[in-house]
C-alpha positions as CSV (number, residue, x, y, z in Angstrom):
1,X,87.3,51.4,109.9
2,X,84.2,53.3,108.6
3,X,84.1,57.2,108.3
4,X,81.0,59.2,109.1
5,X,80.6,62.3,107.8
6,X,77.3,64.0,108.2
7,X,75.9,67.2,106.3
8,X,75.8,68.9,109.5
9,X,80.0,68.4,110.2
10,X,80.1,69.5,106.1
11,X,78.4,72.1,107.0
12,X,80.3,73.2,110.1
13,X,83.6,72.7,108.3
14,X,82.5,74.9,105.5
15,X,81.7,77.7,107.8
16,X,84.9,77.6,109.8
17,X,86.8,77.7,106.7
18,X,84.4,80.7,105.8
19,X,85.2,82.4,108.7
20,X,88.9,82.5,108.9
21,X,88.7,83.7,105.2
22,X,86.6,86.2,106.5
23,X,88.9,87.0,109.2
24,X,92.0,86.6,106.6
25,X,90.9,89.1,104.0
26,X,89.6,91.6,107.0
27,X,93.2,91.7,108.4
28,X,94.7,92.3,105.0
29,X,92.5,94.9,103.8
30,X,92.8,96.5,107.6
31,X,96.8,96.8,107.0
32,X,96.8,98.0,103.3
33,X,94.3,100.9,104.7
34,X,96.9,101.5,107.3
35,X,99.7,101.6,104.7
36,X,97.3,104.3,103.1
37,X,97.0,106.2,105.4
38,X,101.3,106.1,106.6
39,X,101.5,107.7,103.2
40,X,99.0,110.2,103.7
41,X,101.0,111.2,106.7
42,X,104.6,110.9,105.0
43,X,103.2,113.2,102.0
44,X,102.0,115.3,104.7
45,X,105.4,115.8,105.5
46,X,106.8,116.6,102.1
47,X,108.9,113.2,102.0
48,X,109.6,112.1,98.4
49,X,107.7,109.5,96.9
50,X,110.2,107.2,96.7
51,X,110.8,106.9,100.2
52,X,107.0,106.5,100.8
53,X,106.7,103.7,98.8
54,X,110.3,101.8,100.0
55,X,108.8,102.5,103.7
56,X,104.9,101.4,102.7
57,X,105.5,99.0,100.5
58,X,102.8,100.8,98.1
59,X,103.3,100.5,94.3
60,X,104.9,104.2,93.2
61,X,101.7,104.6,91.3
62,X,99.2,104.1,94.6
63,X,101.6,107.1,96.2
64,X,101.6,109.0,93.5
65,X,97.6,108.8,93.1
66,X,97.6,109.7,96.7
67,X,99.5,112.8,96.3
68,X,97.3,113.7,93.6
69,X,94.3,113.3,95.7
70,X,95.2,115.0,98.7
């Protein structure tokens, strides 16, 4: 059996892998600005930190940095 691989299907292969990277690191940075922005609302609110961040799942410091900003 003899395998054929061509710079062309290398090349196709490396940009399908690029793309669902691309795709992968859009969708996480799309639902960490979403948890941002839940906390903006729950500080909004006057909830306490802590609840923020067990709801979020935000580091205490990222809420805290948020309430500082607001």
């Amino acid at each position: 059996m003899t395998w054929s691989i061509t710079m062309a299907d290398m090349r196709q292969e490396g940009f399908e892998e690029g793309r669902e990277e691309g795709i992968s690191i859009g969708l996480e940075r799309g639902a960490y600005q979403n948890k941002l922005e839940t906390a903006k609302s729950m500080l909004s609110l006057g909830l306490p930190f802590d609840q923020i961040q067990l709801c979020t799942s935000l580091p205490l410091e990222t809420v805290i940095e948020l309430a500082q900003t607001k």
